[in-house]
TIRO-631163 format. One record per residue (C-alpha): residue in one letter; x, y, z. Coordinates in nm, 3 decimals, decimal comma. Layout:
  code       xx       yy       zz
     A        X        Y        Z
...
END
This chain:
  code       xx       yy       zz
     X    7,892    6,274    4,318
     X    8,227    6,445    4,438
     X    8,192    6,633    4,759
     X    8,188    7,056    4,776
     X    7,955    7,246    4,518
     X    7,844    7,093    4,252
     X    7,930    7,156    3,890
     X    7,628    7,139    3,636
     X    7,848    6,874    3,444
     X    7,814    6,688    3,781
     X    7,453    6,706    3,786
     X    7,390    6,628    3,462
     X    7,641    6,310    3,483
     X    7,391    6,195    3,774
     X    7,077    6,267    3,591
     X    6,985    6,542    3,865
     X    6,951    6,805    3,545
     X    6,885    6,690    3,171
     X    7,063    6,862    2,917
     X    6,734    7,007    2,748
     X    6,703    7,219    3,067
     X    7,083    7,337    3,088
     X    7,009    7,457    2,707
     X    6,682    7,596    2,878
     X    6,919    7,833    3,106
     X    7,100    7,915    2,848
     X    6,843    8,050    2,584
     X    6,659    8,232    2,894
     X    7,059    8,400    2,967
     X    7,078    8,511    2,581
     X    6,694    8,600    2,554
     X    6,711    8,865    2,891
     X    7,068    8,821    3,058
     X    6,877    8,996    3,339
     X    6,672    8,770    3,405
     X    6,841    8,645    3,728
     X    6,890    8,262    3,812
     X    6,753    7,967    3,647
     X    6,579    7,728    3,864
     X    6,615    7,366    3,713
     X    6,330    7,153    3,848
     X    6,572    6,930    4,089
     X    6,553    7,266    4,272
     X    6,926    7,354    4,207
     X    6,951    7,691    4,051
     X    7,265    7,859    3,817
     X    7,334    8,195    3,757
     X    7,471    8,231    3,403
     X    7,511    8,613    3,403
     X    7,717    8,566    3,728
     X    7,936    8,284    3,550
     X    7,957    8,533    3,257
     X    8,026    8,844    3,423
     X    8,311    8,575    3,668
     X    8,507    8,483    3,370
     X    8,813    8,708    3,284
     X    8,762    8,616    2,881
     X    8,446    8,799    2,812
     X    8,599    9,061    2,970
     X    8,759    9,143    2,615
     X    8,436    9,052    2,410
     X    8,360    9,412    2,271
END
């Protein structure tokens, strides 16, 4: 794995998340996107309303 923060495409590439539990973060985001971070069960966590709220093209989503 490449050194600095890790992307989720990194973990997933080493099998540290499985993709059933990145979809799991992201129904929990569109079911409550209050609901804070998701904790995967490697213990890393991601913050999709953060990402959201970070990325200059939702910006314009009415």
């Amino acid at each position: 794995m490449p050194a600095g923060p890790l992307t989720l495409a990194d973990l997933r590439k080493a099998g540290v998340v499985t993709s059933q539990e990145i979809v799991a973060a992201i129904d929990v985001y569109l079911r409550d996107p209050m609901a804070g971070p998701y904790r995967f069960d490697s213990g890393h966590s991601v913050d999709i309303a953060a990402l959201v709220n970070a990325t200059p093209a939702f910006a314009a989503v009415d």
